[in-house]
N, C-alpha and C positions, 0 to 999 in steps of 0.2 A: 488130564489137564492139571495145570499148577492153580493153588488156592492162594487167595491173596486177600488180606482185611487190610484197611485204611480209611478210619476214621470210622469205623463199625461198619463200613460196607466190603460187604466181602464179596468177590470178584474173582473170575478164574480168567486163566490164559493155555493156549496151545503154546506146548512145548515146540513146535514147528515154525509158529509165526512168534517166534520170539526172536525180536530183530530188533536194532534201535531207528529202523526207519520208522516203524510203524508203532502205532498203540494199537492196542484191542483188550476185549473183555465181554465175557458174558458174564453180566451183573445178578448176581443175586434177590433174593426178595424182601432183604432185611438191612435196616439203618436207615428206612426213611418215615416219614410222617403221617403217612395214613393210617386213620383207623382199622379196624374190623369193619368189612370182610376183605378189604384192601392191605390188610396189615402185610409192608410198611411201606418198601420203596416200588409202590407200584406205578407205572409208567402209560399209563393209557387209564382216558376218562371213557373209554367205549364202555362198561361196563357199571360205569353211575358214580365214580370217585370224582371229588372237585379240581376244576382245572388251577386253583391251586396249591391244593395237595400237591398236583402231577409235575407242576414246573417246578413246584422245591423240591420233589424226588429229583428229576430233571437233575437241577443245578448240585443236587448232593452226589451224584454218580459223576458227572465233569467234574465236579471239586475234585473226588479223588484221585480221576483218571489225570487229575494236574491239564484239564482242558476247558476252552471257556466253550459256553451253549452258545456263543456268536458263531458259533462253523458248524453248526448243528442243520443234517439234511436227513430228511425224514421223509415219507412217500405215504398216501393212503392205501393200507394194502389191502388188496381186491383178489389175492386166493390167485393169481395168475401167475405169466412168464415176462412181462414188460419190465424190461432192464434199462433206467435210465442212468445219460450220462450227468455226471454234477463238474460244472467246470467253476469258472471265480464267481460266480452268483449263485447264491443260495437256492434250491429250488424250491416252491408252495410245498406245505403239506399236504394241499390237499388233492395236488398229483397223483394218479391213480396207478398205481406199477408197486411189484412188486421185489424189486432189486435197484441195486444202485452200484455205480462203478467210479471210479476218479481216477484222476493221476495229478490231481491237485492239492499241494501240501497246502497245508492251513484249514484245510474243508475235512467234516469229521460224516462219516455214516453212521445213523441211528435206526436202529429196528425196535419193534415189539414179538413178543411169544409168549405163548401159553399151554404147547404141545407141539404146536410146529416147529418144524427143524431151520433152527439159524446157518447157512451158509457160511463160509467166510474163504475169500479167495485171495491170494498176494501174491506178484508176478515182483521176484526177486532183480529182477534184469532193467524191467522197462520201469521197476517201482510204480505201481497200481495196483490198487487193492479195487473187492469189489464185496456188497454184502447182499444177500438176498431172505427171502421168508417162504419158507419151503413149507406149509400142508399137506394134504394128499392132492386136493386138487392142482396146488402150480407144481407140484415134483411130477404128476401124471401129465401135466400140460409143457415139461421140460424149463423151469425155471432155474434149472444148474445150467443146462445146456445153454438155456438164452444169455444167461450170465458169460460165459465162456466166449459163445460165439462173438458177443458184444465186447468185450476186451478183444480178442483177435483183433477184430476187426475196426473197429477206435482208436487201439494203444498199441495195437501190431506185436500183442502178444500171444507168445509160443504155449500149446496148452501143456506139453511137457516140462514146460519152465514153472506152470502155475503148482501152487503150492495152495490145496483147499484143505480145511476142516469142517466137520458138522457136527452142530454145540446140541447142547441137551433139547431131549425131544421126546415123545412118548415112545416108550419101548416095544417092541414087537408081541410083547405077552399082555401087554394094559390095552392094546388097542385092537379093538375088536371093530370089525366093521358087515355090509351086509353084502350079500352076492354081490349087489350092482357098482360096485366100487371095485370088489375083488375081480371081477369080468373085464372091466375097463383097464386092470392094470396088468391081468393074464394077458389080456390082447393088446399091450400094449410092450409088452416085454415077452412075448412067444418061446424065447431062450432060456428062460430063466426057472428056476425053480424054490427061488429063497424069498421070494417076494409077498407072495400069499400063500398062507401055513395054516393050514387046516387043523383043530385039536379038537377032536369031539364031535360036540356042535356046534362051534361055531368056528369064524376065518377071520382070520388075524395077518395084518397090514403090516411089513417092516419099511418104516420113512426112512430109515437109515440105508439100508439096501436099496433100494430103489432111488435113492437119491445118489450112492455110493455107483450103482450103475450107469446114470445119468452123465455123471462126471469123466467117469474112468470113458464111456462108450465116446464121448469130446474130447480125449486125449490126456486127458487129468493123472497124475501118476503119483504124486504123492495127496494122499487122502489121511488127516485126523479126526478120528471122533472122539468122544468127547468119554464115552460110558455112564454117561447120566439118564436115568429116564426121570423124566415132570414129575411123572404121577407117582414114581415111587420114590421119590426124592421130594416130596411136595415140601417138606421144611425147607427146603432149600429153594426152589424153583414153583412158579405158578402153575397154578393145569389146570387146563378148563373142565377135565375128561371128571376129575375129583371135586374142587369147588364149584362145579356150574357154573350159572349166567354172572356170575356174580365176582366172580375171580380176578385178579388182578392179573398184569403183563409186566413181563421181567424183560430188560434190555440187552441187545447187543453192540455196539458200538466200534467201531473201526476209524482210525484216522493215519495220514500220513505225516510225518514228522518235517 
């Protein structure tokens, strides 16, 4: 990813979706206004920070991005695969889905993360971008896939054509999880071998893989990741996995120009 600071918020972009139709950015945790344990630009009150703390993080991350928080679509994300479309009306946040897709310029996608893996999809052709919130739970419920299938079939675009990345997310060594998660994803990917990594005692989850298969198995051909993991990168990015209940969410954001 390319780094980028403006105005003390510093911000990264895929060398891949670097295009002048589009903006994007996975924002960083630092140049905005919250206290400790929020410290600074933390983007969600789920966790006990004030709502407005969150809207002046909010409006310092559009500052930079040179976008207003008037085109701001944002979704309550519920751990799923629901892909909604955003057309010229703004959608509720309090919409329950966990992706979002457009082909309407002026309208910006907004997520939250704290270990789960940011999505980010661009279809060069049909110009549509689409952004999602990938966990274990919506990457093992196919929230790449949903995303995919719902551009095909909305924007009538080619998944060969789409152009996806996957932003920082917990690493496959930091995330440790227990049988019944690792069973769900064996059985879930029967093919596969990289997906749950056994060391010792315990089994360990790659979101990145497993989402990387998701995409590529929908016809997805060029794939960016990011090489960031939360947890080991926590100066930089949120993790829930290391601050706890208490951690802050760092943004992603996508718009069309």
């Amino acid at each position: 990813m390319i780094s980028h600071n403006t105005n003390n918020v510093h911000y990264f972009t895929f060398q891949t979706l670097t295009n002048s139709d589009i903006v994007h950015a996975i924002v960083g945790r630092y140049g905005g206004v919250s206290p400790y344990p929020y410290k600074s630009l933390n983007m969600s009150t789920s966790t006990g920070d004030s709502k407005t703390n969150v809207a002046a993080n909010v409006a310092i991350a559009y500052n930079a991005l040179n976008l207003s928080t008037d085109t701001l679509n944002t979704v309550h994300q519920v751990h799923g695969q629901r892909t909604i479309t955003v057309g010229n009306q703004p959608i509720g946040s309090s919409t329950k889905a966990d992706a979002l897709i457009t082909t309407t310029k002026g309208m910006s996608l907004f997520m939250k993360f704290a270990d789960c893996a940011p999505l980010l999809i661009y279809d060069p052709y049909v110009n549509a971008i689409g952004l999602a919130h990938a966990g274990w739970r919506g990457t093992l419920a196919g929230i790449g896939r949903s995303m995919v299938t719902a551009m095909r079939t909305q924007f009538g675009c080619k998944p060969q054509n789409l152009i996806a990345a996957i932003g920082p997310c917990i690493a496959v060594d930091k995330y440790i999880v227990g049988n019944d998660v690792a069973n769900l994803f064996q059985n879930a990917y029967p093919d596969t071998n990289d997906i749950v990594l056994f060391d010792n005692n315990s089994i360990h989850l790659d979101l990145v893989k497993a989402n990387i298969h998701s995409l590529t198995d929908s016809g997805v051909q060029s794939i960016e990741t990011s090489g960031f993991c939360t947890a080991k990168n926590n100066t930089v990015f949120f993790s829930h996995r290391v601050e706890g209940k208490y951690s802050g969410r760092f943004s992603t954001i996508m718009s069309l120009n």
